[in-house]
N, CA, C and O of each residue as an XYZ file, in Angstrom:
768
protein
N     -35.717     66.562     32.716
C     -35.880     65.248     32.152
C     -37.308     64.732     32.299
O     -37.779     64.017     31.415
N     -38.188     65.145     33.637
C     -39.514     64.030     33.721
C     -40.229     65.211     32.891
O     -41.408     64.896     32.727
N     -40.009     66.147     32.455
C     -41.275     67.305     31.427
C     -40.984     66.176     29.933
O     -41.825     65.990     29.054
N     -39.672     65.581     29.970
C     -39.605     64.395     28.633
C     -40.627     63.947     28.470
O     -41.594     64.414     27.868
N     -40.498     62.961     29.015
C     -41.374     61.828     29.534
C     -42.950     62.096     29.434
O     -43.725     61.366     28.817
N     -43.345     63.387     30.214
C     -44.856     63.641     30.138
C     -44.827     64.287     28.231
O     -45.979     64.372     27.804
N     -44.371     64.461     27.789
C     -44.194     64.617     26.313
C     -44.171     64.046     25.764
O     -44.938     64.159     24.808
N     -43.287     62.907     25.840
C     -43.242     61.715     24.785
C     -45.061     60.768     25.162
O     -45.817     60.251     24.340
N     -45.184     60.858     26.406
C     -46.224     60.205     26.185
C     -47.377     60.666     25.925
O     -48.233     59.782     25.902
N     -47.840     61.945     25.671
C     -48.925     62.855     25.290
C     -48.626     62.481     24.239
O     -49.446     61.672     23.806
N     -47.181     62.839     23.073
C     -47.621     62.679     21.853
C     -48.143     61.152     21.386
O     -48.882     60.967     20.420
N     -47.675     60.212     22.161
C     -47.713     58.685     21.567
C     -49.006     58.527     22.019
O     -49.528     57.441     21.764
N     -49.807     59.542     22.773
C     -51.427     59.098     23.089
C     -52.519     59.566     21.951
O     -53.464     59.084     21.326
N     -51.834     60.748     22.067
C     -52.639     61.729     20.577
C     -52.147     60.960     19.358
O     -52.878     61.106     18.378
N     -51.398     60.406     19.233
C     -51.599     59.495     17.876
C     -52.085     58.216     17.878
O     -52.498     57.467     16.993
N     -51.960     58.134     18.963
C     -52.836     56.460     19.033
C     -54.575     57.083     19.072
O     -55.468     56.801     18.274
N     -54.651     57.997     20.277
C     -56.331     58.176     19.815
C     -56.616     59.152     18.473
O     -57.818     59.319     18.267
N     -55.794     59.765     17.610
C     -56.045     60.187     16.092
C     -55.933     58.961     15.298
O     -56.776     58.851     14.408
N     -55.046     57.978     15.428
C     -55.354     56.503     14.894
C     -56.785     56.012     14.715
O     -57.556     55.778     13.784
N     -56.778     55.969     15.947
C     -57.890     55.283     16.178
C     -59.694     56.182     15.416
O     -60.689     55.698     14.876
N     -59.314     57.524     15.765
C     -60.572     58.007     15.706
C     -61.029     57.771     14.101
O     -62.083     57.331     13.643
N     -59.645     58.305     13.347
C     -59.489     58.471     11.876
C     -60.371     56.985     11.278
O     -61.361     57.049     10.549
N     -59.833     55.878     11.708
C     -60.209     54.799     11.393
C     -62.178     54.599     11.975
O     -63.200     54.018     11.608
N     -61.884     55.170     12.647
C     -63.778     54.959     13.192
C     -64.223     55.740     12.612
O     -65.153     55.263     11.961
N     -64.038     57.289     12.356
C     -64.883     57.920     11.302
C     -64.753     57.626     10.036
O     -65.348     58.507      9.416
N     -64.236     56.763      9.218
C     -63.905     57.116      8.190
C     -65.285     56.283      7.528
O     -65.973     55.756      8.402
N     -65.695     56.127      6.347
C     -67.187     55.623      5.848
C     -66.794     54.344      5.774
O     -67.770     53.653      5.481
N     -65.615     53.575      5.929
C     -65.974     52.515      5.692
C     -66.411     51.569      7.235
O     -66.884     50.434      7.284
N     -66.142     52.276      8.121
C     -66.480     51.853      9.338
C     -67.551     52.684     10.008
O     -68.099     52.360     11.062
N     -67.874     54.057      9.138
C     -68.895     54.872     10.229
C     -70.259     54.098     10.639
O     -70.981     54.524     11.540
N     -70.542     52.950      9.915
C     -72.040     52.679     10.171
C     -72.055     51.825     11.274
O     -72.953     51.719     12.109
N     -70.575     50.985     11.196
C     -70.869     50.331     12.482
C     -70.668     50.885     13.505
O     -71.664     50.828     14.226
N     -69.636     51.545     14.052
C     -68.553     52.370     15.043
C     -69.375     53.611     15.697
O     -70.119     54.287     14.988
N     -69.228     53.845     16.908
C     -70.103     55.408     17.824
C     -68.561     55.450     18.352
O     -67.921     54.423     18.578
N     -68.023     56.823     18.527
C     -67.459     57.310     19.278
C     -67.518     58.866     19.917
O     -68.417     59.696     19.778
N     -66.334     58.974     20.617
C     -66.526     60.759     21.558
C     -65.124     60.471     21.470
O     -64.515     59.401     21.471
N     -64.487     62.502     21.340
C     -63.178     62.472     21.891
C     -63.723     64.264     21.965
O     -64.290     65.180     21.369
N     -63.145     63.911     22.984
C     -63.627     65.517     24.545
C     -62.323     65.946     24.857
O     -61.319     65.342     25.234
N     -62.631     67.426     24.553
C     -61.405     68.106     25.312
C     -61.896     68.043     26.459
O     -63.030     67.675     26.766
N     -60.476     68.646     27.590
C     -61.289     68.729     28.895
C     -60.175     69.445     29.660
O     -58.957     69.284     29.737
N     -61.213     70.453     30.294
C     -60.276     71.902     30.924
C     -60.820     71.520     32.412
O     -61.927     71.018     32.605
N     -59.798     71.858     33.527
C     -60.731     72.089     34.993
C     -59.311     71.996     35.879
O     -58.189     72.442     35.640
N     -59.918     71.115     37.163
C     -58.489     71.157     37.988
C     -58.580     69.830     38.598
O     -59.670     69.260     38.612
N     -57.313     69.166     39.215
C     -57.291     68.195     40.117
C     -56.889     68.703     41.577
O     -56.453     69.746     42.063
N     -57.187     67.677     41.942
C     -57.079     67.942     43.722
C     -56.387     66.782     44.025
O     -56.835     65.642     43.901
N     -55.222     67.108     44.449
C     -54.601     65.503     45.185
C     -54.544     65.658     46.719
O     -54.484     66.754     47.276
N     -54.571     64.316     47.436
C     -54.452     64.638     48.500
C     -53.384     65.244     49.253
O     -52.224     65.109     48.864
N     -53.699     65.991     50.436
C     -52.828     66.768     50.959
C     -51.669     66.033     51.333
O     -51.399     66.256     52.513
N     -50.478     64.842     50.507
C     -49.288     64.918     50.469
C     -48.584     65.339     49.526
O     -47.464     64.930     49.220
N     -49.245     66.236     48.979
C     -48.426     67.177     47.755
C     -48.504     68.505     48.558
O     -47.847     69.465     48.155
N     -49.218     68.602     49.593
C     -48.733     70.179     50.358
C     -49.294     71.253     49.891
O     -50.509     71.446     49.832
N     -48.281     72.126     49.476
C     -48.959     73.237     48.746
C     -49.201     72.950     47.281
O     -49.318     73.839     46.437
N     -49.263     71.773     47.056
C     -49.143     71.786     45.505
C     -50.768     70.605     44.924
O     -51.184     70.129     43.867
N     -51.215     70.614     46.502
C     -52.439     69.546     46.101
C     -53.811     70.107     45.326
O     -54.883     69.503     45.348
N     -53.590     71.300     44.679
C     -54.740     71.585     43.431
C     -53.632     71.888     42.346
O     -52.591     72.542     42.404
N     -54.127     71.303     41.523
C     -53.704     71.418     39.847
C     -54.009     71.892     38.715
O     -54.423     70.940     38.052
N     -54.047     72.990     38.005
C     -54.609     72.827     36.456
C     -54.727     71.514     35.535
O     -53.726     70.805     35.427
N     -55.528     71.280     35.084
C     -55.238     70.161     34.235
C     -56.054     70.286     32.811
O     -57.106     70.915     32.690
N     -55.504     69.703     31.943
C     -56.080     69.436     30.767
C     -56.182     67.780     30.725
O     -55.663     66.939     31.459
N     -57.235     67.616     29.340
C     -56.605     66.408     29.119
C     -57.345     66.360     27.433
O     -57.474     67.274     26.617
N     -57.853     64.478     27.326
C     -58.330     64.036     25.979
C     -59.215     63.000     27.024
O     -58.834     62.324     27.979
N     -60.545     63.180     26.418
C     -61.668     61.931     26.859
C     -61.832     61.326     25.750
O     -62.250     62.120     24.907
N     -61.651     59.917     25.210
C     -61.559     59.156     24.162
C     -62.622     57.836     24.329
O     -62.519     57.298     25.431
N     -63.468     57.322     23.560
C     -64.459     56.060     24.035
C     -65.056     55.772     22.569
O     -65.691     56.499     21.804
N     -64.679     54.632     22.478
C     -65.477     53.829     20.779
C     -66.288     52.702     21.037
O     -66.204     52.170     22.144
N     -66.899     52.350     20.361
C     -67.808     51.056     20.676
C     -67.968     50.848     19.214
O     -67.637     51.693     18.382
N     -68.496     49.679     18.928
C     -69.414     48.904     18.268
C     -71.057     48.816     18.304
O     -71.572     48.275     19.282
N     -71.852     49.316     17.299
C     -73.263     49.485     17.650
C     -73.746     48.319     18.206
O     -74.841     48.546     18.722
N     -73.402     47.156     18.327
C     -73.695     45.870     18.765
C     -73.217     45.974     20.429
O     -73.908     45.258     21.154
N     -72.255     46.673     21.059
C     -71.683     46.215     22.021
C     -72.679     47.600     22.777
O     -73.288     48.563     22.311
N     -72.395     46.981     24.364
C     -73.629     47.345     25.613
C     -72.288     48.754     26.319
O     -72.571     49.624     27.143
N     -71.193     48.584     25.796
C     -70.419     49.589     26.772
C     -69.232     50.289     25.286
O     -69.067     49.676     24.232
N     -68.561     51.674     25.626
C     -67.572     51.486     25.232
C     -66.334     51.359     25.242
O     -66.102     50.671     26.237
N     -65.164     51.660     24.622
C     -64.021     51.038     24.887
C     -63.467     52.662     25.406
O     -63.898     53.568     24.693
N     -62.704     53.023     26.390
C     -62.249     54.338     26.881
C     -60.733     54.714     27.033
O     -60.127     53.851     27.668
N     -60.046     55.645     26.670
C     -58.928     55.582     26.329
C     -58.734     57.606     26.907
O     -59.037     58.642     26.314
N     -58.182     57.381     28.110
C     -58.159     59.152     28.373
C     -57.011     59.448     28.912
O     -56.525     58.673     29.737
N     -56.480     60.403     28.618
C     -55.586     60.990     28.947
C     -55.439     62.366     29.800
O     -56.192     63.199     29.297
N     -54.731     62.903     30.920
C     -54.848     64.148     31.266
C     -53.210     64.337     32.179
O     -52.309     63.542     32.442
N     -53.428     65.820     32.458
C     -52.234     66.369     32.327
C     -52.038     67.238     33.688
O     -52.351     68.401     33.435
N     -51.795     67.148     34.493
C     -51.544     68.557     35.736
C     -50.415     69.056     36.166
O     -49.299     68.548     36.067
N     -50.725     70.121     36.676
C     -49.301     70.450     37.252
C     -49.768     72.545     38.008
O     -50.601     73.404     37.719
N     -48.797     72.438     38.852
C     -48.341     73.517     39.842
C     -47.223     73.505     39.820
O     -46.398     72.595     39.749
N     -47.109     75.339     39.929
C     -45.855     75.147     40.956
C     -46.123     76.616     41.587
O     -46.544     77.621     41.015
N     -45.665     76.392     43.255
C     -45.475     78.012     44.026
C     -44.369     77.967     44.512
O     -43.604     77.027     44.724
N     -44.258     79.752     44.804
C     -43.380     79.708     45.676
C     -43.767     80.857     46.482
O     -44.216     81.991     46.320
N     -43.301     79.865     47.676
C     -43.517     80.453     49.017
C     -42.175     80.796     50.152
O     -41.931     81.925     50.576
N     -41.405     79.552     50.510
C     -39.721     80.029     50.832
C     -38.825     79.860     49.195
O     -37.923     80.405     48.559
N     -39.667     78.872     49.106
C     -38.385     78.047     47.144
C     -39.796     77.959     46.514
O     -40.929     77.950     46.995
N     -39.362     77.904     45.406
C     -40.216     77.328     44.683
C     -40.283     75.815     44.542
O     -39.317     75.077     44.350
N     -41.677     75.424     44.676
C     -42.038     73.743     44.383
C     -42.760     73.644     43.450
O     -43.753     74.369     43.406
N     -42.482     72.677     42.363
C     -43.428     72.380     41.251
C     -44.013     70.512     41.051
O     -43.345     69.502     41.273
N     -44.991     70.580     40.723
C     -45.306     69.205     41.283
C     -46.341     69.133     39.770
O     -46.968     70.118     39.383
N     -46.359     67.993     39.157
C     -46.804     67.495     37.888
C     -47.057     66.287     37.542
O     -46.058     65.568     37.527
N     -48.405     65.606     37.146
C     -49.078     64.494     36.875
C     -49.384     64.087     35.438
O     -50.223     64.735     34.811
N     -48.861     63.228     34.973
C     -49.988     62.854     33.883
C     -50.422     61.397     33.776
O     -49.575     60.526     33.979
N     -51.723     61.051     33.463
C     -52.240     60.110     33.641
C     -52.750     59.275     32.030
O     -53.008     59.786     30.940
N     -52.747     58.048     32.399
C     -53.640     57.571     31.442
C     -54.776     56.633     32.028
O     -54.809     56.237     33.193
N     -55.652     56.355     31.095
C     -56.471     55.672     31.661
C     -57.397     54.837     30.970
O     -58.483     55.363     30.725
N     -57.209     53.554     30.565
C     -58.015     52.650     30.098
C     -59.291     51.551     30.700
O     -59.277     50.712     31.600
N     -60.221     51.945     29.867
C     -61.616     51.278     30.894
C     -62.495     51.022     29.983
O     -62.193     51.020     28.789
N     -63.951     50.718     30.512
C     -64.866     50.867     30.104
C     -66.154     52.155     30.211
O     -66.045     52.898     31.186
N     -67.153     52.379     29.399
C     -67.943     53.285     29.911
C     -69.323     52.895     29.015
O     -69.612     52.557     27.868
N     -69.888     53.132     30.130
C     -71.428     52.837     29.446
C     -71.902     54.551     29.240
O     -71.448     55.494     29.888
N     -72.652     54.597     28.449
C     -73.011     56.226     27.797
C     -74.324     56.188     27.588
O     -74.551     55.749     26.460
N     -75.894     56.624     28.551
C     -76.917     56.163     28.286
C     -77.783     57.420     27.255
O     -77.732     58.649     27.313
N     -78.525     56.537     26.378
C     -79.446     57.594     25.942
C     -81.040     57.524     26.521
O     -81.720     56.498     26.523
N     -81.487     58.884     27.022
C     -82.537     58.870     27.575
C     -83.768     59.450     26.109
O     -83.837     60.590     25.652
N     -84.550     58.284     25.696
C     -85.682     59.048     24.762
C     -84.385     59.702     23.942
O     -83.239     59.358     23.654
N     -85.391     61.031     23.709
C     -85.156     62.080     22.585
C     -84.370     63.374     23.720
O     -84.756     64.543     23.731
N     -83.320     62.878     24.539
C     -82.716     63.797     25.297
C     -81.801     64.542     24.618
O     -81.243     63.842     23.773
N     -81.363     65.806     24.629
C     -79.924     65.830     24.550
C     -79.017     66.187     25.342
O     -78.193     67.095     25.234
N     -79.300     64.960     26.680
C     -78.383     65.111     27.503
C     -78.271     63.576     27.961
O     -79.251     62.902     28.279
N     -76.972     63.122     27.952
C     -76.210     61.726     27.653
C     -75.252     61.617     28.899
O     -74.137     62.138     28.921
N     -75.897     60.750     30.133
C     -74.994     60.950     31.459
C     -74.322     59.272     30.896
O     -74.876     58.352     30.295
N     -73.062     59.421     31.364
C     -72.238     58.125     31.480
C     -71.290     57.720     32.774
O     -71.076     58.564     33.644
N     -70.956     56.921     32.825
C     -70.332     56.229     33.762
C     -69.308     55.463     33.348
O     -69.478     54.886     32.274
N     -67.958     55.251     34.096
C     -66.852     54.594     33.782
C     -66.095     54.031     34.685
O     -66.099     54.315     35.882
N     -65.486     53.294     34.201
C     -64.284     52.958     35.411
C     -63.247     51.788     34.357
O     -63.526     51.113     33.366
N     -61.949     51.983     35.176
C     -60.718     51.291     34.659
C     -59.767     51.342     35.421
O     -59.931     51.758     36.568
N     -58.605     50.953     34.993
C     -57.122     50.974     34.779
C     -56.263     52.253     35.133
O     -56.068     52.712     34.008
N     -55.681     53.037     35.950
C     -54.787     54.306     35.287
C     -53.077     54.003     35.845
O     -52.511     53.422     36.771
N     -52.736     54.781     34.664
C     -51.480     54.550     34.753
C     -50.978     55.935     34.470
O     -51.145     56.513     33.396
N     -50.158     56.574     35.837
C     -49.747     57.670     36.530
C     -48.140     57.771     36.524
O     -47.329     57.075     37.134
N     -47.966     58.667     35.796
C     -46.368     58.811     36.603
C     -46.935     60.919     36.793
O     -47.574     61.729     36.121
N     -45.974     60.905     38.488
C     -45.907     62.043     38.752
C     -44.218     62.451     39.112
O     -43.172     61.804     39.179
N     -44.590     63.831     39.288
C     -43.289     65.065     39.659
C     -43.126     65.413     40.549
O     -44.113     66.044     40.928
N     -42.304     65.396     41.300
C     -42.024     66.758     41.893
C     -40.810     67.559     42.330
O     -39.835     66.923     42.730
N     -40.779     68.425     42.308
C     -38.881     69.313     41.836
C     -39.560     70.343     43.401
O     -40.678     70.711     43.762
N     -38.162     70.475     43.941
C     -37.869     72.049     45.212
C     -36.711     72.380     43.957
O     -35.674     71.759     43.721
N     -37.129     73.272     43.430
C     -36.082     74.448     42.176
C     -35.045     74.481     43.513
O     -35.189     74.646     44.724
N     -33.748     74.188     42.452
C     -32.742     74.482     43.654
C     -32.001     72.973     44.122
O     -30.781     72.808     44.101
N     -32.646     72.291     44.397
C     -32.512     71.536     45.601
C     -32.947     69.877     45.007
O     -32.134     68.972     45.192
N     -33.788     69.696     44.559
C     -34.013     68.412     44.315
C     -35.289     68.159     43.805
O     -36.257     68.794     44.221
N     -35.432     66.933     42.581
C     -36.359     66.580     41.928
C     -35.982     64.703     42.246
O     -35.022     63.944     42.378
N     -37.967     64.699     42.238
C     -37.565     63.042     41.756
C     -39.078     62.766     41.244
O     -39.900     63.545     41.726
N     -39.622     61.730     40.292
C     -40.476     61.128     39.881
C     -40.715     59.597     40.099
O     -39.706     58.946     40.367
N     -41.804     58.987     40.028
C     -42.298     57.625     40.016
C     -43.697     57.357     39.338
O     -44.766     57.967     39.374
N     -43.275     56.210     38.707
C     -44.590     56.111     38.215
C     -45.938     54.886     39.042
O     -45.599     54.284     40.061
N     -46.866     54.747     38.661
C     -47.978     53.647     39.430
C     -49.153     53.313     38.821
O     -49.763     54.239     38.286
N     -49.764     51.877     38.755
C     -50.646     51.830     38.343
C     -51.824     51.511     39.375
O     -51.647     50.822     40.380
N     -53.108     52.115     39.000
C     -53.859     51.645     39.853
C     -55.226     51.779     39.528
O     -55.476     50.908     38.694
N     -56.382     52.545     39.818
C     -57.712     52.619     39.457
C     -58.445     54.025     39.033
O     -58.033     55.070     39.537
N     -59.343     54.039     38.265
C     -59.807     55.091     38.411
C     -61.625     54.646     38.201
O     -61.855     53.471     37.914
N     -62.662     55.484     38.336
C     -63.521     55.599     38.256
C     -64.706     56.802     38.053
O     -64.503     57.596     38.972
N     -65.585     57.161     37.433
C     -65.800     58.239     36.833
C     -67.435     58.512     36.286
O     -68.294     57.686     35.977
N     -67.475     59.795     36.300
C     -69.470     60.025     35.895
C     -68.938     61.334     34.883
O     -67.858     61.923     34.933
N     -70.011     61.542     34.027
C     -70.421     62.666     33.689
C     -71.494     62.830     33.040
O     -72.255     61.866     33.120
N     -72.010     64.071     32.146
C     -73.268     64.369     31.582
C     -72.640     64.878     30.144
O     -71.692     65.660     30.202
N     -73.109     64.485     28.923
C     -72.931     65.327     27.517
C     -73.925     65.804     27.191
O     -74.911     65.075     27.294
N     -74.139     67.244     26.646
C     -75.196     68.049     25.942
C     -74.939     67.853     24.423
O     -73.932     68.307     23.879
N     -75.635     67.346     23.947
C     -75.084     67.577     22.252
C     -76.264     68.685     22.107
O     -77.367     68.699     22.652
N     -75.582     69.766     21.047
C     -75.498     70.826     20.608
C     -75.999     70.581     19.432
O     -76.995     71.212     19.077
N     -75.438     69.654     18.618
C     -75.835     69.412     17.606
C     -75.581     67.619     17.633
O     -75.354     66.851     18.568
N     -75.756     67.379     16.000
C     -75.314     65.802     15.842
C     -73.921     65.757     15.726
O     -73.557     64.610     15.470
N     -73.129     66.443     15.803
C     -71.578     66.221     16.110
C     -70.840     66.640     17.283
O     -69.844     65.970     17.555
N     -71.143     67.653     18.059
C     -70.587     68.769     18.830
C     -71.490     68.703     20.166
O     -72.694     68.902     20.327
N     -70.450     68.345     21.072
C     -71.208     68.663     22.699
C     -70.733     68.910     23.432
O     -69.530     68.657     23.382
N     -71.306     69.638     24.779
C     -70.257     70.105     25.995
C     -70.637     69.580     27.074
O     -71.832     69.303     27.181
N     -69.812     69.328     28.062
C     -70.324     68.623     29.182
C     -69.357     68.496     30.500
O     -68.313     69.147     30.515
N     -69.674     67.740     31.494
C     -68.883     67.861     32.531
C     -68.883     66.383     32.771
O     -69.603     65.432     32.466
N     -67.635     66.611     33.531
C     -66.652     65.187     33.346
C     -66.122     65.335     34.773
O     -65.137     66.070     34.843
N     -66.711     64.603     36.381
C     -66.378     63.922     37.868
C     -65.228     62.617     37.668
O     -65.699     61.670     37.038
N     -64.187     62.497     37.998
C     -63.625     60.973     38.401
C     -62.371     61.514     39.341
O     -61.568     62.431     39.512
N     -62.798     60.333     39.776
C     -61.441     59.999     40.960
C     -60.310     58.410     40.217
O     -60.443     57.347     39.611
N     -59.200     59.351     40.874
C     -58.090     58.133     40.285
C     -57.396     57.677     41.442
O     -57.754     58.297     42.444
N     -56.219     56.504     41.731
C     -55.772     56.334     42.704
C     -54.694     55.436     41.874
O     -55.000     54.698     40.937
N     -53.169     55.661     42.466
C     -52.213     55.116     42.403
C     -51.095     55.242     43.165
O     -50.514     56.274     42.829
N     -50.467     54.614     44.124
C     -48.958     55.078     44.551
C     -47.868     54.856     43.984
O     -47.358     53.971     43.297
N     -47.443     56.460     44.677
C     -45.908     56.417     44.155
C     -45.269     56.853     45.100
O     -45.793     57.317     46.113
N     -43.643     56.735     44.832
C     -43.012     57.212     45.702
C     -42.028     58.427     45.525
O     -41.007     58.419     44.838
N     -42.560     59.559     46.330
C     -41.154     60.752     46.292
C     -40.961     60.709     47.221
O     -41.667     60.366     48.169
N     -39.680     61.141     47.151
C     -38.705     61.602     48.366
C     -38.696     60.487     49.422
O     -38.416     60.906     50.545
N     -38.851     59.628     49.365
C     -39.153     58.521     50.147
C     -40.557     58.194     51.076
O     -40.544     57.646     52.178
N     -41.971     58.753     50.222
C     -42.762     59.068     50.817
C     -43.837     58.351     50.015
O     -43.966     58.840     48.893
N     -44.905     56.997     50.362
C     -45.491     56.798     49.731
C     -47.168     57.972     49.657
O     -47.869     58.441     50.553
N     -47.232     58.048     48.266
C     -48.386     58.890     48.173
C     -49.080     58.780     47.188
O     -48.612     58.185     46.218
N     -50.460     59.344     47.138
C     -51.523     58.803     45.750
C     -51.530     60.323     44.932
O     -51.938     61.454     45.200
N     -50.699     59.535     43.553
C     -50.724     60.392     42.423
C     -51.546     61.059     41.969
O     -51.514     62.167     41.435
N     -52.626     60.097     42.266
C     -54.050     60.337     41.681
C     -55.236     61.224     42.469
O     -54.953     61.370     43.658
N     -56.194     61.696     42.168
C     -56.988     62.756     42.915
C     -58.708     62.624     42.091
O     -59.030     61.744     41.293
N     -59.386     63.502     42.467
C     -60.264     64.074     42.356
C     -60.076     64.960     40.877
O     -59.118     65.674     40.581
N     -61.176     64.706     40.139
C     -60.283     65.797     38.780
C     -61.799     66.037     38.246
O     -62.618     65.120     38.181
N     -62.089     67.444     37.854
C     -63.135     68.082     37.965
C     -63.093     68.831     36.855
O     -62.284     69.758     36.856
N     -63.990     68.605     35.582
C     -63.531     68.874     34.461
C     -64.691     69.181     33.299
O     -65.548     68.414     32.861
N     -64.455     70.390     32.999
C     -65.840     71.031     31.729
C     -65.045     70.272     30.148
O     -63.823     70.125     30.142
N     -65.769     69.909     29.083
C     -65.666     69.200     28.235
C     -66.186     69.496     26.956
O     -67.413     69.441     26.871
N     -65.465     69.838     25.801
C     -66.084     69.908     24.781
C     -65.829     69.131     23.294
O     -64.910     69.342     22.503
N     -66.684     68.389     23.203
C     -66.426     67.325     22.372
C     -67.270     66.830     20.737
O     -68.390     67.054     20.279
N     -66.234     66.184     20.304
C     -67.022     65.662     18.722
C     -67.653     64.621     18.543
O     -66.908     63.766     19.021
N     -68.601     64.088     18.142
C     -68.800     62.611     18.222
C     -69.399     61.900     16.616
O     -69.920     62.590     15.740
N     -69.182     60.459     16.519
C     -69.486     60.205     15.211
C     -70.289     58.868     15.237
O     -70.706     58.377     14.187
C-alpha cells in the first residue's frame, strides 16, 4: 500500500512540474519566464535510526521558475529513496520527499558555471517494512536547505551537482525519527 502513495504522488508532481514548465516555455511567456528542471541521480544518508537502511539510492526532479524581474526563483523538487537488505529478514525502508522554496541562482560574468542556493518547506512521508513481520509509514513536514553548481554545456543543457539537507519527523514503530537526510546528487538538466 505505502509503494501507492509514493506513486500517486510522483505522478501528481510530474504533472504539475510538466504543467508548469510547458506553460513557461511556451513563446508566449518565454521572454519573460527563466527556468531549470534537473534530473538528479546520487544517494541519501539518513541518520543512523534507519539502521542498516541509513544510505539510500535516490532519484529525483529539481524544478525552479522565476520572472526576469524577480531577485530569486520559485523551487518545486521532488526525490525518491529507498533500500532494502537482508541480513537475519529482510528490511526495506523508503522516502519520498517534496520540497517547496526559494532559490537564488547566481550568474558570474561570462561563466558557465551557475552556483545556487536554496532553502524551503519539505514534505516527507517515509517506509519502513521487516518482510514478514511488519510495515508502517508516517508522513512530516519540516525544512530543507540546499547549494549547488550548474555547468551549461550549451544554452539549453547542463550538468551539475546538487548538496541539501532535509529534516522532518516521523514516527515508526513507535520511534520518533528524521525522514530526512543528507542527499548528494549529480544533475542533468534543461533550461529556458
Amino acid at each position: 500500500m505505502y509503494k501507492t502513495k509514493h506513486h500517486k504522488t510522483a505522478i501528481f508532481s510530474l504533472c504539475l512540474i510538466g504543467m508548469v514548465a510547458s506553460l513557461a516555455g511556451s513563446p508566449v511567456l518565454a521572454d519573460d519566464w527563466d527556468g531549470n528542471v534537473r534530473l538528479a541521480f546520487g544517494q541519501k544518508r539518513l541518520d543512523n535510526d534507519w539502521n542498516i537502511l541509513d544510505r539510500q539510492n535516490e532519484i529525483g526532479m529539481i524544478f525552479d521558475i522565476k520572472k526576469d524581474t524577480w531577485p530569486v526563483s520559485i523551487s518545486f523538487d521532488m526525490f525518491f529513496s529507498g533500500e532494502d537488505k537482508n541480513i537475519i529478514g529482510t528490511e526495506k525502508g523508503s522516502t519520498s520527499e517534496q520540497h517547496l522554496g526559494v532559490r537564488k541562482i547566481w550568474t558570474i560574468n561570462d561563466s558557465k558555471f551557475h552556483p545556487y542556493l536554496g532553502a524551503g518547506v519539505a514534505f516527507i512521508q517515509a517506509d519502513y517494512e521487516v518482510v514478514g513481520s511488519e510495515k508502517e509509514g508516517d508522513n512530516g513536514i519540516g525544512g530543507w536547505i540546499g547549494t549547488g553548481v550548474d555547468w551549461h554545456l550549451s544554452s539549453k543543457m547542463s550538468l551539475g551537482v546538487d548538496i541539501r539537507y532535509s529534516q522532518a519527523d516521523v514516527t515508526i514503530f513507535n520511534d520518533d525519527i528524521n525522514a530526512g537526510g543528507l542527499h548528494t546528487l549529480l544533475t542533468l538538466g534543461y533550461r529556458w
